[in-house]
N, C-alpha and C positions, 0 to 999 in steps of 0.2 A: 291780833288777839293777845289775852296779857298770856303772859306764862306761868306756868306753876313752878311756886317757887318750895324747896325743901331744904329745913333748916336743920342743923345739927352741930356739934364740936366735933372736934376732928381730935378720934384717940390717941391713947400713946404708939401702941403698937403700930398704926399710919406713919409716924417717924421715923427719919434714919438717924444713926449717929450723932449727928449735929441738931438734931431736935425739928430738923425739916419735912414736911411730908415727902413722902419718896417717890416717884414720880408717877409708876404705876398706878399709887393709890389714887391719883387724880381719875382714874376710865373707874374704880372701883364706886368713887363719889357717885360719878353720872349714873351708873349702872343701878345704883341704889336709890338715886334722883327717881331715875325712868322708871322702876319699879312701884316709887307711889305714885307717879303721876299716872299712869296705868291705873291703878287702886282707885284713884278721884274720879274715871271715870265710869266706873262700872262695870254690870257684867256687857254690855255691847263691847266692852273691850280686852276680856277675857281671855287668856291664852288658850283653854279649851281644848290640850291634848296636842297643839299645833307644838312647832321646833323653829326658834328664832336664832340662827344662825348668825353672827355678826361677820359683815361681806367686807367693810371696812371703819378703821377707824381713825382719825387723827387727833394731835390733841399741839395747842401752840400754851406754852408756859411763860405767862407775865411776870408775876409777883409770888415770891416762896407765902407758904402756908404753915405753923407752926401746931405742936402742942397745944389742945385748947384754946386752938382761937376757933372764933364760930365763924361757919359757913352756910351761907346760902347759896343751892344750885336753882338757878332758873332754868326751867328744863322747856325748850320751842319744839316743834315739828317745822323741818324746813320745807320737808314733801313728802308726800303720801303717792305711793305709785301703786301700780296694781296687785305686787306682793311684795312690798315692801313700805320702809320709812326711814328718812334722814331725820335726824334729832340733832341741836343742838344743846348744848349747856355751856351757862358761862356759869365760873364755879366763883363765887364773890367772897370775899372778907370785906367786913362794914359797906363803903363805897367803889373797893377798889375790884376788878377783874381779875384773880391770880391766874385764873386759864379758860381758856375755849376749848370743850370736846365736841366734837361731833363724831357721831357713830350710825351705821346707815345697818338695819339688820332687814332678815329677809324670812320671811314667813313661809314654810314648810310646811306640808305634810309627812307624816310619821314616815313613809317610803321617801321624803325626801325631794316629792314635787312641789313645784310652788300652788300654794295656798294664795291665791289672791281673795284682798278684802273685800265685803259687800259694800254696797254704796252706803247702807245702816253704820257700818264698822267705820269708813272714811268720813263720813258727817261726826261721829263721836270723835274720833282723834282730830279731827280739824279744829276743835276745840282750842288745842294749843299750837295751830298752825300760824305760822307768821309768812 
């Protein structure tokens, strides 16, 4: 399936010192990726009171990212399990990969049990399943 992709510059405040994005801000990209790709799909994908906990994250750094260069994150679903989801993003400048996140969160309820999706819920986010 294709992925959604979210496009933006990358501010100043994103930079350290030498004008480089600072490495954190690369899980803040994704996180803001995953936020509209969420949005594109609707309310079947709604957070609805639920608590999405992040269980893990990694992130591999190719290519530095600077002041105002533009980026696109392609945001995948690598799997959808019964309370949870792996996400992928590769965070791009023009052609090139500067980094892979993936981040795996885990759907709650408010006391803190897991919240497993409906088959409704899993057919929408397969959307962007690869």
């Amino acid at each position: 399936m294709p992925a959604f992709i979210y496009n933006r510059r990358i501010a100043f405040h994103e930079t350290d010192a030498a004008g480089v994005v600072y490495f954190a801000n690369f899980f803040h990209l994704a996180e803001e990726a995953e936020t509209h790709a969420i949005a594109s799909l609707g309310n079947a994908a709604a957070h609805n009171g639920f608590l999405y906990p992040r269980v893990h994250a990694e992130a591999d750094y190719c290519a530095p990212l600077h002041f105002f260069d533009e980026v696109s994150v392609h945001c995948n679903i690598l799997r959808i399990g019964s309370s949870s989801i792996d996400w992928k993003f590769d965070i791009c400048h023009g052609e090139n990969i500067c980094a892979v996140v993936k981040i795996t969160s885990s759907r709650r309820n408010p006391d803190g049990s897991a919240a497993p999706y409906t088959e409704e819920e899993k057919l929408t986010y397969s959307t962007y399943l690869i």
